[in-house]
Structure formats: structure tokens, C-alpha cells
N, C-alpha and C positions, 0 to 999 in steps of 0.2 A: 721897287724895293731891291734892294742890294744887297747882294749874298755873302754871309760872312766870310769873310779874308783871313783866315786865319793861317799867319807864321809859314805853316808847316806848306802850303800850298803854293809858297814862292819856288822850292824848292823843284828841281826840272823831272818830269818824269823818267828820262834817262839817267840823272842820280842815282833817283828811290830803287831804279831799278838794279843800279851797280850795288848796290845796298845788297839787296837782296839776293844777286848771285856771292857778293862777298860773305854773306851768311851761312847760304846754302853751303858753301864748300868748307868753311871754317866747321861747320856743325857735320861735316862728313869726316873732315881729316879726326877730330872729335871722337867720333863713333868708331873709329878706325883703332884710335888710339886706346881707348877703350876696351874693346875686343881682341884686341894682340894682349893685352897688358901692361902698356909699356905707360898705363894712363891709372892710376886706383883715386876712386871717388867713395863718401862717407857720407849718407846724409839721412835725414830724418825719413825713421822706418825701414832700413838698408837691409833687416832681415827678413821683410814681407818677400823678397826675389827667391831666399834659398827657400824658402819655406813653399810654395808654389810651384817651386822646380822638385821639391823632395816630394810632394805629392802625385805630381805629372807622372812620375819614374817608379811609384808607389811605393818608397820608403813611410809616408803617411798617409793614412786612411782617414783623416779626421778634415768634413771641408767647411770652411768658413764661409764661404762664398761661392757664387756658380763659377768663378774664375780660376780657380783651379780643376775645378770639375771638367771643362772645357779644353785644359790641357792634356789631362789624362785621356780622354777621350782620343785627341790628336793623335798621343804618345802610342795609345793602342791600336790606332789606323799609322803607324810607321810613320808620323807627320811630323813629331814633334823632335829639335833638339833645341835646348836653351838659349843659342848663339840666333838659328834661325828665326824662332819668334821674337828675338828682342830684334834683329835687323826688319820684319817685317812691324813693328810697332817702331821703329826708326822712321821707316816709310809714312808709317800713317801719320806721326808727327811731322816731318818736311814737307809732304806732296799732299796728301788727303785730305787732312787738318785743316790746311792755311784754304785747298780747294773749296773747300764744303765750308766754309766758315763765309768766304766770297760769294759764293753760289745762295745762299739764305740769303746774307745779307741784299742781295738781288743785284749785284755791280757784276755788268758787261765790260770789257775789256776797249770795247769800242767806244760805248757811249761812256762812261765813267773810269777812265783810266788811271788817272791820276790815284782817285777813292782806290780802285782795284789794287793796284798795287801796295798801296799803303796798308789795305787789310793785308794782303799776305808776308808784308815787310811785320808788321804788329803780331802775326802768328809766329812766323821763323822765328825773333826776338824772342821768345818766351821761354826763359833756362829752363825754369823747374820743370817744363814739361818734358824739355830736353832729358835732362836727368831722369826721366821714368820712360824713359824710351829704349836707354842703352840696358833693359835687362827683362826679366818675364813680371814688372808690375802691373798691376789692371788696371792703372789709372790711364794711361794711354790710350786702352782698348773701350775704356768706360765714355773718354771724351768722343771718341768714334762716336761709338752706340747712343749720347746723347744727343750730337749734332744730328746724324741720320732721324733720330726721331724729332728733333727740330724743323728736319726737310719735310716730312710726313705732316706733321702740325701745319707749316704753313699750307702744303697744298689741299690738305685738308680745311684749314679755316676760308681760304679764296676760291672753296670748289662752289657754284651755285646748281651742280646737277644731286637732289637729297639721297641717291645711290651711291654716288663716288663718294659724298660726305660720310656716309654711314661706313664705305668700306674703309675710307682712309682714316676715322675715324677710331673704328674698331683695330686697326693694324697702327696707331697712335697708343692702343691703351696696350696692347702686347706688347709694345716696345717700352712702354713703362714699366710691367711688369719684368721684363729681361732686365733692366734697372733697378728695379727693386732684388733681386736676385743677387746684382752686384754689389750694391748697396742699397738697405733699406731706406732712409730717410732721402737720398737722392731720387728711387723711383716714386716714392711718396710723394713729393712736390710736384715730379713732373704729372704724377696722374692725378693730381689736384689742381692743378693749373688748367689740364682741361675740363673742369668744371666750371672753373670762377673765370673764364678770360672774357666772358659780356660786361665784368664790372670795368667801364670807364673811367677816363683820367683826365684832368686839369690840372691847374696848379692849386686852385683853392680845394678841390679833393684831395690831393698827394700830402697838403696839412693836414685835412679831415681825418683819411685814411692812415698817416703817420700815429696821431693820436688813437684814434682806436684801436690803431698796434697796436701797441705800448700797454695800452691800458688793458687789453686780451690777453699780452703776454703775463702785465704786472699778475691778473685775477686768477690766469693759470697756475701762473707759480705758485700763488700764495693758498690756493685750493688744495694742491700737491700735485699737480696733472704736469710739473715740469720736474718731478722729482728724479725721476729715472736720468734725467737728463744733468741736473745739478749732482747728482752720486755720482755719476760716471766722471764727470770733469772733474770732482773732487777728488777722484784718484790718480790723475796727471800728477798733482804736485804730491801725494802721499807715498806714491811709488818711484820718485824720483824721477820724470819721464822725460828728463830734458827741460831745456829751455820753456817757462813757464812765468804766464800774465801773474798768477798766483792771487786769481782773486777772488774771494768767499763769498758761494752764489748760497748759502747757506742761512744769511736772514734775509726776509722774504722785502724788508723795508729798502733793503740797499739794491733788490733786484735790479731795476732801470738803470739806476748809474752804470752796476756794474757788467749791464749787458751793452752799454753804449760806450763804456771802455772796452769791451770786446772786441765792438766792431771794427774801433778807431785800432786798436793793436794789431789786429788778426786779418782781416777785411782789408781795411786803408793799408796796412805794414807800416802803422806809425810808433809803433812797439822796435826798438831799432839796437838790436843787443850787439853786434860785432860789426866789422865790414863786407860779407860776405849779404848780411840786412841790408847794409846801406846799396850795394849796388842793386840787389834785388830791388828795391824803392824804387830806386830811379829807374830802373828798365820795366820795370813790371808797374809797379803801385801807379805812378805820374803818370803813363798813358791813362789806366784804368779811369784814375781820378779825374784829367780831363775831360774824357769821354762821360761818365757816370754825372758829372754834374751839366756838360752838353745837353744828354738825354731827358731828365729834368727838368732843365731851361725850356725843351720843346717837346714835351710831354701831349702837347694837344694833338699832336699830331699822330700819337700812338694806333696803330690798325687793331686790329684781332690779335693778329700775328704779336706785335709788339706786346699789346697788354699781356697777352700768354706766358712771353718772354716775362715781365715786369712780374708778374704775378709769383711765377716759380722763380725769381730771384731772393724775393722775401721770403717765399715759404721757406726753401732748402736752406738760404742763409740762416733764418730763425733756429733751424734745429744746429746746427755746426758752431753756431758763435755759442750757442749756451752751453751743448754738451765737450768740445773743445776746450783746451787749455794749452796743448802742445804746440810752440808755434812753429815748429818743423813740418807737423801734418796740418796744420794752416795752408800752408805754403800750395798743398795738391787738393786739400776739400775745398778751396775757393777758386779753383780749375773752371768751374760750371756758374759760378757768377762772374766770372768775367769776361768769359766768352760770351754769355748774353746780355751783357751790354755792350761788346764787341758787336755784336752784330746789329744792338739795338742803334749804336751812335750811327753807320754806314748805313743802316736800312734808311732812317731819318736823314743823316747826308743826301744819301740818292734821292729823296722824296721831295727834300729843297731846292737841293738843283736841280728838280723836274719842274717846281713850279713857276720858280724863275725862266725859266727856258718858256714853259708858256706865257709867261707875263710880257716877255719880250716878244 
């Protein structure tokens, strides 16, 4: 059996690699540029930074999230200034991010070099994360905290000793919880995903299980159990909140359509209002898209690990695509599905070219 050949793999690993240092330095001069001033950036949500810094320093008492909380805390151990935390979530996005994203996905540098690189070329690549790196947003430190419990998950589902299982286990669901804290609907997926990650995958299920979405979501909605969720997006376009799908989750008949134009707008980034969209698409969306439909094609090959992954892709996207409208904050809530199918397409890469290697 012969191993897919795809395009991208003619290309020399001494390339990907000049890639990748060309990145690395361009996204430094970046940050640099940035933090002098001599750089000003505008973009969706721009006032969540001053607002997190005004609380750190305790001008506001009011917290939204455990993520200002954690800064005041800093603030009050002499640890905190705004400059340094965002250069230390700089870090986490160049070096830690692209590491931990390579390390899940299970590519050694030795054995899978080529793969290796190409995940940390695919991380560096990512603007928007970029952009929530150069200032005090949680979305950065949120990606951290989901991968690390991504590492925990795996070693937990490949552990066969039932003590390690229960400890990594247990220290899997407080890291859900620390996610829930940051964002509700984000720790909620992941702590429901280690519930459901026994259910299995094929491609004649992924139809099965498509439909039953669908049809759990349709019965939701129209019960009112999606209500919370259709009122809040209905206030994206009533409050003027920017760039907006603008589309009425409000009768319960057009639900499905208009949750599958969600996806295709919000999700896919087929929704394409300026040119600031269009390159976003094509650096972002088109890896995504090739990878995500990969992963589906070789779906049988799914582990634990994997389906856990596949599992909290649906759940957390299910809550963001309905309650969502903004497609600026699109851009950072689909942070965490793309990364795990970032790691699901590499994990499966490394699993083929393992068995090919034994075939031969």
C-alpha cells in the first residue's frame, strides 16, 4: 500500500525549515514593533486587554472570568506589568504552543521530521493567535491550558496501570474545571468529552452520528433548551457589534439551515467581508479545511485519544456557532477546533506512516 503523496511533502525539509525561522523572526520584529509603538493594531474585542489590565492594577473590582483574577493576584505578588505578561504569552505562542501541539500530536523529530516541522510551520502561521499574544488577553493563556490538558487526556487514556488512570484522570477533570472558569461552554466540552470518548467512529457512523446531531440540536432548539443561546446571538446584530452573519436563529423551522450557515461563515471563514478575511482564509481556513476533511477520510483509525479530540470538537463548536454572531470573536472561539484537528490530522499522519513502515 502506498502512502499518500501529497504536494506539500515534495517540498525539502531544509525549506520548511527556513520557513519557519523566517516566521519566527518576522513575528518577533512584530512584537517588538508593537510594544515600542511605532506598530497600533484594531481588532475584534480590542477592549477585553484594557479592561483585564484595569482590574490587575485594581481600578475594577467586577471579574468576569478567572483571568483577570489571576492577574491581580500576580499584581499583588510584585509580578505583574502589562508589557511583561503579554511578552510572556508571546512566548507561549512562538515556542510552547507550536511545542505542545507537536509533542500530542506524538512526531519526534527523528523519526517524523518532515510531519514535525510542518506542525510547528502550521502553529507559527496562525495571525489571529498572533494578535492575542501582543497584550494581557486570555485567549493565549486559555490555548496553553487547553493543550496541557490535551497532554494529560492522552496520557491518561494510554495509561493501562487503573491508579495512574484514576490520578491522570482526576487531574484531566480539574483542568477542565480551570477551563470552565476561563470560559464556560469551553470547559464544558472538554469535561464532557471525557465522558463520551468510548463512542466509536467509522465513516458509515460519522453519517449516523451527523444526523443525530442535527436532529438533538433541531429538538433542542425547538423545546427552548437553545434559547439562552439564540437571545444572546440575537444581540450581536441588535447592539451593532460589528461585522455580523445576521442570521434569525428565532424560528425554530429554519434552525438547521441557519446553523449550517454558521458553520460555513464562522468555522470554514467562508463568510468573506474585506481583504484582511480573505488572507485570513487562506492562511488559516485552507490548511484547516485540508486537514479536517484528511481526518474524516481516515476516521477508522481514530484511538481514544483521537475520538476525545473529535468528540469536544462538536460539543464546544455546537455551543459558539449558535450562540455567536460576531465574526471578529469567531476568529479566537475557533482557537480550540482547530487545533484539535491540528493534531488530529498529524496524530493520523504519524499512525500511517507507521504502518506503512511496517508493511515494508
Amino acid at each position: 500500500m502506498r502512502h499518500n503523496n501529497f504536494f506539500f511533502e515534495r517540498i525539502s525539509n531544509y525549506t520548511i525549515l527556513l520557513f519557519i525561522v523566517f516566521i519566527f523572526f518576522i513575528k518577533l520584529v512584530f512584537m517588538i514593533l508593537i510594544q515600542t509603538g511605532f506598530l497600533k493594531l484594531s481588532f475584534g474585542g480590542g477592549s477585553d486587554a484594557n479592561y483585564y489590565n484595569s482590574y490587575a492594577e485594581g481600578y475594577i473590582n467586577v471579574a468576569v472570568n478567572s483571568w483577570p483574577v489571576i492577574l491581580r493576584y500576580l499584581n499583588n505578588l510584585g509580578l505583574y506589568s502589562r508589557e511583561l505578561i503579554s511578552y510572556l504569552l508571546f512566548f507561549l505562542d512562538i515556542i510552547i504552543i507550536p511545542l505542545m501541539t507537536v509533542k500530542i500530536s506524538g512526531l519526534k523529530i527523528k523519526d517524523n521530521q518532515k510531519y514535525y516541522f510542518y506542525a510547528l510551520l502550521i502553529c507559527l502561521m496562525y495571525p489571529t493567535l498572533l494578535f492575542y499574544s501582543t497584550d494581557v488577553y486570555r485567549d493565549v493563556f486559555m490555548v496553553f491550558v487547553f493543550l496541557f490538558g490535551c497532554v494529560i487526556v492522552k496520557k491518561c487514556l494510554s495509561s493501562s496501570n487503573i491508579f495512574m488512570f484514576l490520578f491522570l484522570f482526576a487531574l484531566s477533570v480539574s483542568i477542565g474545571f480551570i477551563l470552565l472558569d476561563l470560559r464556560p461552554y469551553l470547559g464544558y466540552a472538554f469535561l464532557l468529552s471525557l465522558l463520551l470518548w468510548r463512542i466509536s467512529f467509522n465513516k458509515k457512523r460519522i453519517i449516523f452520528f451527523c444526523i443525530l446531531y442535527f436532529l438533538i440540536l433541531f429538538l433542542a432548539n425547538y423545546i427552548g433548551l437553545l434559547d439562552e443561546l439564540t437571545e444572546y446571538r440575537a444581540g450581536f446584530e441588535d447592539g451593532g457589534g460589528g461585522s455580523t452573519l445576521g442570521l434569525n436563529f428565532s424560528n425554530p423551522v429554519m434552525f438547521i439551515p441557519n446553523f449550517i450557515l454558521s458553520i460555513l461563515g464562522q468555522l470554514f471563514g467562508l463568510y468573506v467581508t474585506n481583504p484582511l478575511a480573505v488572507i485570513l482564509f487562506i492562511i488559516e481556513t485552507i490548511p484547516f479545511l485540508f486537514m479536517f476533511i484528511y481526518v474524516i477520510k481516515n476516521i477508522k483509525l481514530a484511538d481514544k485519544f483521537i475520538r476525545f479530540l473529535i468528540i469536544f470538537f462538536m460539543l464546544y463548536g455546537s455551543v459558539w456557532l449558535i450562540g455567536n454572531d460576531n465574526l471578529g470573536t469567531a476568529l479566537r472561539l475557533r482557537f480550540y477546533n482547530y487545533f484539535a484537528i491540528y493534531i488530529c490530522f498529524f496524530y493520523i499522519l504519524r499512525l500511517k506512516s507507521l504502518s506503512i513502515k511496517k508493511g515494508h
